[in-house]
C-alpha positions as CSV (number, residue, x, y, z in Angstrom):
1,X,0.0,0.0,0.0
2,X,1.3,3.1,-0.9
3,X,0.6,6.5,0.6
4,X,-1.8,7.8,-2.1
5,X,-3.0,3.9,-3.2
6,X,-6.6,4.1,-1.2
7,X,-6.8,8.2,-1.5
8,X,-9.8,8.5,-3.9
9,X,-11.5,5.9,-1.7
10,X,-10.7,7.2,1.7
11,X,-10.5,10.7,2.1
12,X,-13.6,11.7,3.8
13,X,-14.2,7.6,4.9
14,X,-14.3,7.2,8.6
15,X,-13.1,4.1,10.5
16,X,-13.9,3.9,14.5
17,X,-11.4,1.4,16.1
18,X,-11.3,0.0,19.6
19,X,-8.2,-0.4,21.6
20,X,-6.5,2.0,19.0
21,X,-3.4,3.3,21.5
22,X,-0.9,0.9,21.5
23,X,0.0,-2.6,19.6
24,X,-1.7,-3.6,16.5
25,X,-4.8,-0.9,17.4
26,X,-2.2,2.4,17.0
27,X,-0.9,0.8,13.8
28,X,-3.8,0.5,12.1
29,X,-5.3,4.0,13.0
30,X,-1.4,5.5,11.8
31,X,-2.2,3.8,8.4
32,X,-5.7,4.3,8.2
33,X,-5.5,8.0,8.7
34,X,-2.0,8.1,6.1
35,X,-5.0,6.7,3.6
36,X,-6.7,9.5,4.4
37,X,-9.1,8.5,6.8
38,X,-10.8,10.2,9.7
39,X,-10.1,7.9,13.0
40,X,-11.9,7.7,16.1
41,X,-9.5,6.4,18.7
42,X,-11.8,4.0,21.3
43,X,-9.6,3.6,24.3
44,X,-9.5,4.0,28.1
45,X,-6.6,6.1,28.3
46,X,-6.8,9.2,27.2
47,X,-3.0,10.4,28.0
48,X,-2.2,7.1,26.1
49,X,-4.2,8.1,23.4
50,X,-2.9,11.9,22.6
51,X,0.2,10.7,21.7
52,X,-1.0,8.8,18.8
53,X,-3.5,11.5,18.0
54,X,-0.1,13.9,18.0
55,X,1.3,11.6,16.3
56,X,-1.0,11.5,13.1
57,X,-1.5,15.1,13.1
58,X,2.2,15.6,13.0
59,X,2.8,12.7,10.1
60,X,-0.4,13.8,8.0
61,X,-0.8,17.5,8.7
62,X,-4.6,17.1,8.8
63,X,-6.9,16.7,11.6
64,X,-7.6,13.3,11.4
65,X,-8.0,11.8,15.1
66,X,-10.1,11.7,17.5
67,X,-10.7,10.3,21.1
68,X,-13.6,8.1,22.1
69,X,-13.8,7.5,25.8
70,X,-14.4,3.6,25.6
71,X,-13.9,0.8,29.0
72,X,-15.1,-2.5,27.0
73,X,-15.5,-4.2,30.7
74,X,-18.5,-1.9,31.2
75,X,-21.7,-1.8,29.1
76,X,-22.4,1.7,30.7
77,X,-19.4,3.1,29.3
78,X,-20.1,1.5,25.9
79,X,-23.2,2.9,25.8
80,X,-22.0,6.3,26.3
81,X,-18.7,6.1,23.3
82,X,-21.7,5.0,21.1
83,X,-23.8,7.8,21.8
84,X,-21.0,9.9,21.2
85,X,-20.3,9.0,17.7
86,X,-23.7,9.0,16.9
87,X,-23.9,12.5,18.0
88,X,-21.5,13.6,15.4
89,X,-23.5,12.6,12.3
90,X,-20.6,11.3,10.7
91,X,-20.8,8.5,8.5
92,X,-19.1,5.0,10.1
93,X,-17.0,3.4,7.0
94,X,-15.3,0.8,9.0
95,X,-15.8,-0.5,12.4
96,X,-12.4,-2.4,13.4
97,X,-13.5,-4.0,16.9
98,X,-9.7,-4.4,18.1
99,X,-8.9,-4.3,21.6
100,X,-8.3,-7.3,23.6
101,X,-6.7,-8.9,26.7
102,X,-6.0,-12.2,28.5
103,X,-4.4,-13.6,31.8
104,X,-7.0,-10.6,33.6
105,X,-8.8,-12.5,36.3
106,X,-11.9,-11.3,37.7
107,X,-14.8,-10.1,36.4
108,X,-16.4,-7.1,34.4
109,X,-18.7,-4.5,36.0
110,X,-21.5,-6.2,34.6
111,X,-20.9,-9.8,36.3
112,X,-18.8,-11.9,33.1
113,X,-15.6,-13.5,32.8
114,X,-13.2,-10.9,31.4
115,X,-12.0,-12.0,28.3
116,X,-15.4,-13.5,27.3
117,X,-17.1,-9.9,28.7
118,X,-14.2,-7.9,27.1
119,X,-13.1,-9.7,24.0
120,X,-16.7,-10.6,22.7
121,X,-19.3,-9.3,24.7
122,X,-18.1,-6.0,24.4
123,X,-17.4,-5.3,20.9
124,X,-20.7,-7.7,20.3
125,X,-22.7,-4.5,22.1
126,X,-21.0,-1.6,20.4
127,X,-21.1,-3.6,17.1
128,X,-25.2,-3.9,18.1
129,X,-25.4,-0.1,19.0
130,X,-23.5,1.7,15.8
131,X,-25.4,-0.7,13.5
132,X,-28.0,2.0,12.2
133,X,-24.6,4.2,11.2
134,X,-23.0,1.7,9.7
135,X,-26.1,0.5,7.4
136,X,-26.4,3.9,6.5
137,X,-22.9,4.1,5.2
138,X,-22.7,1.2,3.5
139,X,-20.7,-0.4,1.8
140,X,-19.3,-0.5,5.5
141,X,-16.9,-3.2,6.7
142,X,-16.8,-4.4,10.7
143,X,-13.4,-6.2,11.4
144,X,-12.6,-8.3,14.0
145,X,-9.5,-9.2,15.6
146,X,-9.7,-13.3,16.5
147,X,-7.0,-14.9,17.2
148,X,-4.8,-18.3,16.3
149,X,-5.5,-19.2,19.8
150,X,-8.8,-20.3,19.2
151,X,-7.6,-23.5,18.5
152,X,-7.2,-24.1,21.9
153,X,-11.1,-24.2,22.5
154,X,-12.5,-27.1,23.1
155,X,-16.1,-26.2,23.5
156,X,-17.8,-22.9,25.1
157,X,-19.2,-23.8,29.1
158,X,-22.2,-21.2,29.3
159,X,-22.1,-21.3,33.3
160,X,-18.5,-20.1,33.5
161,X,-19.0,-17.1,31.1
162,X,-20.2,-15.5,34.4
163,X,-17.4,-16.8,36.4
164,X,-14.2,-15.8,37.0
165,X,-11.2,-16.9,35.1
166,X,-10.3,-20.5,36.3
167,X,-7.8,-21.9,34.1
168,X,-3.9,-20.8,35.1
169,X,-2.8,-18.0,33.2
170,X,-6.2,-17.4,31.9
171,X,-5.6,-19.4,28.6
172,X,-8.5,-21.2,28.3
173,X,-10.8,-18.1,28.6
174,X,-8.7,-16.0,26.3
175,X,-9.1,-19.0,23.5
176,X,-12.7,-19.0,24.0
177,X,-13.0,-15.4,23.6
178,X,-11.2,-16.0,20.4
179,X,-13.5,-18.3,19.3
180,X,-16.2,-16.1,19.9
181,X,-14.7,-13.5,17.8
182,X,-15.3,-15.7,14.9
183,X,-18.1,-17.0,15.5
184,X,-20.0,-13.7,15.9
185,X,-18.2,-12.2,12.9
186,X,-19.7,-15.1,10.7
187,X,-23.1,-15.4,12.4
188,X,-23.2,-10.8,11.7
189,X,-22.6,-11.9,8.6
190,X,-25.4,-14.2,7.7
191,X,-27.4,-11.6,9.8
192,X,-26.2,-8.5,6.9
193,X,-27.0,-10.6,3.6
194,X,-27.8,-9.0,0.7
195,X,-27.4,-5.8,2.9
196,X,-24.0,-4.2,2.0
197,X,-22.2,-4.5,5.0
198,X,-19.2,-7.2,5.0
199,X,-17.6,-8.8,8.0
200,X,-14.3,-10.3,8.7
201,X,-12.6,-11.9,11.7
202,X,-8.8,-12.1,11.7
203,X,-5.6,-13.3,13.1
204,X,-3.2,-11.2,13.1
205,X,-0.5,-13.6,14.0
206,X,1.6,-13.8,17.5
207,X,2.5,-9.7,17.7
208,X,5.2,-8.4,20.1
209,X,2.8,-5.8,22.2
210,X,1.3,-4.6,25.4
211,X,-1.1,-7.3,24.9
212,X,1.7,-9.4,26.6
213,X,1.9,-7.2,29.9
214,X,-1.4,-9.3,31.3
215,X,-0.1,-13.2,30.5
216,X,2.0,-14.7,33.3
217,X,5.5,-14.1,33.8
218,X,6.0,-17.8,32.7
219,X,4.9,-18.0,29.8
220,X,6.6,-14.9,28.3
221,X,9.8,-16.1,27.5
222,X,7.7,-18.9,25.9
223,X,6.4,-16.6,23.5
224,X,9.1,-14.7,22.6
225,X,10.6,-18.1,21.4
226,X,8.6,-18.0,18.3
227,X,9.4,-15.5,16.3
228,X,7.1,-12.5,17.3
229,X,5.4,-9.7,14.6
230,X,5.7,-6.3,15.2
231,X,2.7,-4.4,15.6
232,X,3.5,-2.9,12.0
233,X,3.4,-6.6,10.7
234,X,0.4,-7.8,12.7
235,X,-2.1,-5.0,12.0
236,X,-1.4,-5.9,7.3
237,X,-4.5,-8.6,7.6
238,X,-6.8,-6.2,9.8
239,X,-5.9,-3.4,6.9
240,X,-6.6,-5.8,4.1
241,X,-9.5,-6.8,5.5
242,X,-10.6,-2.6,6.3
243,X,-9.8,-1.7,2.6
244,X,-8.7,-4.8,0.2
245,X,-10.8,-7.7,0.5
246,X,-13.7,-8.7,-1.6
247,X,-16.8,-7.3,-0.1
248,X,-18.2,-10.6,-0.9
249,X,-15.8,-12.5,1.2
250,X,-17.6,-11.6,3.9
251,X,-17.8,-13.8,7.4
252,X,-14.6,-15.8,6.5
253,X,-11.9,-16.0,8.6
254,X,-7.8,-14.4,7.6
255,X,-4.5,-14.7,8.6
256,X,-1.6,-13.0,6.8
257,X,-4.2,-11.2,4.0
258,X,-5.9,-14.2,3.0
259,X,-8.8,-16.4,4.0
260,X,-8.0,-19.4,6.2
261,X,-9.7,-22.4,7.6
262,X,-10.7,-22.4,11.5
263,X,-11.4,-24.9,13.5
264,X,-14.6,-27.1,12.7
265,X,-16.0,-25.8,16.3
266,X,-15.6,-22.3,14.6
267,X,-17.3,-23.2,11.6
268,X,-20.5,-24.7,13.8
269,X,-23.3,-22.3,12.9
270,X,-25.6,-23.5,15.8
271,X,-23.5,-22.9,18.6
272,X,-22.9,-19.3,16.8
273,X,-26.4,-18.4,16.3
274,X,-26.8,-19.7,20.3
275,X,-24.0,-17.6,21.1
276,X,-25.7,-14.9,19.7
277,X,-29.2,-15.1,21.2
278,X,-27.5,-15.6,24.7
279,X,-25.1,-12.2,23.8
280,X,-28.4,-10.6,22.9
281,X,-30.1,-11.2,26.5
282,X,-26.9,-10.5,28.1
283,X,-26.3,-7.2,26.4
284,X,-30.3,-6.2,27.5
285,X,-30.5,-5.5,23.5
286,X,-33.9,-8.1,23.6
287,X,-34.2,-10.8,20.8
């Protein structure tokens, strides 16, 4: 991708992107806004966040940031981010629902697990609440970021969604929430046929970031065996998926830019269309 290659398609787009302050999240609202986007930054940290908006207004010369107050462990905060980019009339492009953690124990303010309430419930409700700007804006793209590690799930227990993390290191829950990811992104899809919105899910492959600061000390130098992405490398699938791919590939699963076979449990379309329903009740968003 060169600076100028997206130009006549971007300039003017707008892309709102969770967890947009550090790791993968920062590099793909640098880019987005070098194509000439118009980012809104969802994070919890605002200091965190001013340096990246500094940062693109510095590297682009234009205005192209902005901050959206946004705790994904709190549907009351969600709420609110929504309402404020609703406010602004703008058009919403592309939805990249990015942030994520793992190894957190505990549980959100609103009583689940906190990768499951984090990782999936979370984006699952903002997704839900800028719908009607997105369909309005279409073609639109929402992009999730899965992950590799959803592999490691073997099945998804229902009665320890509302529990807290169990397994050591949180691995278990993390690779559930993964599964999740992908399992909502291609159950949205079926939901948006026929209506020009596409959805993707992605891996971005094992990145060298602050997502690392919340696994146990352990298994760190485990990970850093392999060799690691940067955050440059690990956001190229989440920006083909925001501006290359095939609006009719929609639903699919990508790792390194092109579509790639989950697991079969990720592929079951009755446990994602029950894992809808139940994030429907959960969220209070009704049937």
């Amino acid at each position: 991708m060169t600076d100028h290659a997206h130009q006549p398609y971007c300039a003017g787009r707008v892309a709102l992107i969770t967890g947009a302050n550090t790791g993968i999240g920062r590099e793909t609202a640098i880019r987005l806004a070098h194509e000439g986007m118009h980012v809104f930054l969802a994070c919890k940290s605002e200091e965190k966040t001013q340096r990246v908006i500094d940062q693109i207004r510095q590297e682009t010369g234009r205005e192209l940031a902005t901050w959206l107050p946004l705790d994904l462990a709190d549907f009351a905060s969600i709420h609110r981010c929504a309402e404020l980019f609703l406010a602004t009339d703008l058009h919403l492009n592309v939805l990249i629902n990015n942030a994520g953690l793992g190894g957190l124990k505990g549980l959100t303010r609103d009583g689940f697990e906190m990768a499951f309430g984090v990782n999936h419930l979370g984006h699952f409700l903002l997704t839900h609440l800028l719908m009607p700007r997105l369909e309005i804006s279409k073609p639109a793209r929402i992009v999730t970021v899965a992950s590799r590690a959803h592999r490691l799930a073997r099945n998804i227990d229902w009665d320890k969604l509302t529990k807290p993390s169990q397994s050591f290191g949180g691995i278990h829950e993390y690779a559930v929430s993964k599964l999740c990811n992908i399992l909502f992104s291609a159950e949205l899809s079926m939901k948006l046929a026929d209506n020009g919105l596409s959805t993707y899910s992605v891996h971005p492959g094992v990145v060298s970031s602050e997502f690392w600061r919340a696994v146990p000390a352990f298994f760190r130098p485990l990970a850093k065996i392999r060799a690691m992405k940067t955050p440059e490398e690990g956001a190229q699938t989440t920006l083909y998926c925001a501006l290359e791919a095939p609006l009719t590939e929609t639903g699919l699963y990508y790792s390194d830019s092109h579509i790639t076979t989950p697991t079969s449990l990720a592929q079951d379309m009755e446990l994602a269309n029950e894992l809808w329903s139940r994030s429907l009740t959960w969220c209070g968003l009704g049937n």
